[in-house]
C-alpha positions, 0 to 999 in steps of 0.5 A, a space after each residue: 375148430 377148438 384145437 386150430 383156435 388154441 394153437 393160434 392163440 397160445 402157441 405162437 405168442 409162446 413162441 414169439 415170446 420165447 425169441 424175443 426173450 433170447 434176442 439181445 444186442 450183443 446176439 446181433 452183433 455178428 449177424 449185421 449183414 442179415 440188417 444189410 441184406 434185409 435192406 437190400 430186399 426191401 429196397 429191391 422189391 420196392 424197385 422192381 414193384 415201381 419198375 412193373 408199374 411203369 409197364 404199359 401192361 401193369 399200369 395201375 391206374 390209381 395212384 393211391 392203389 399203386 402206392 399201396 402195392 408198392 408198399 405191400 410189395 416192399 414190406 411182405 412180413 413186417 407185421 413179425 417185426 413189432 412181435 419180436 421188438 417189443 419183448 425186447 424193450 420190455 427188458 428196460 426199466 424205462 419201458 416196463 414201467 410205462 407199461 405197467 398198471 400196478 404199484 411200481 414200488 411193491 413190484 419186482 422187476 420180473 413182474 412188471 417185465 411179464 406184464 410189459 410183455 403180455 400187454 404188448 403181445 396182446 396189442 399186436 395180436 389185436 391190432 394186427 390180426 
């Protein structure tokens, strides 16, 4: 139990840390048909959860639990987002600086980078899981 714990508590915010760490703009640049693609995907989730809903045999009573579906249906993974963004903005000063608790003016750079990162993972990490 100890093990499984550790895993999940340390070894993929590593993880995540180290992709977010690598993913740059100039990165993305080439790859503008995976931003497309991903559109598409959802858009077509959506659609086919809206479609299935109209269904006489999947009418879903309750707006609101319809709505929900859709939704869920649309955005399956989308809590992986915020892990990958954040480290990233953390690289600008404007972002690290907000971030940070301490003295900015006695600080390096990296510093208040770490702390931008370690802070934001841990606020996912507890608002999401």
């Amino acid at each position: 139990a100890v093990s499984k714990m550790n895993f999940y508590v340390l070894a993929l915010p590593l993880i995540y840390a180290t992709l977010a760490s690598s993913v740059t703009p100039e990165k993305l640049g080439p790859l503008w048909f995976v931003l497309v693609s991903g559109a598409v995907v959802i858009c077509l989730s959506y659609g086919v959860a809206t479609l299935l809903g109209k269904l006489p045999f999947f009418h879903v009573e309750n707006k609101v639990d319809f709505d929900a579906l859709r939704v869920a249906a649309a955005f399956p993974n989308i809590v992986s987002l915020p892990i990958l963004i954040f480290p990233t903005l953390c690289e600008y000063a404007v972002v690290h600086d907000a971030f940070y608790e301490g003295d900015p003016d006695t600080s390096s750079e990296v510093e208040k980078y770490r702390s931008c990162v370690d802070q934001s993972n841990a606020m996912i990490f507890v608002y999401f899981f």
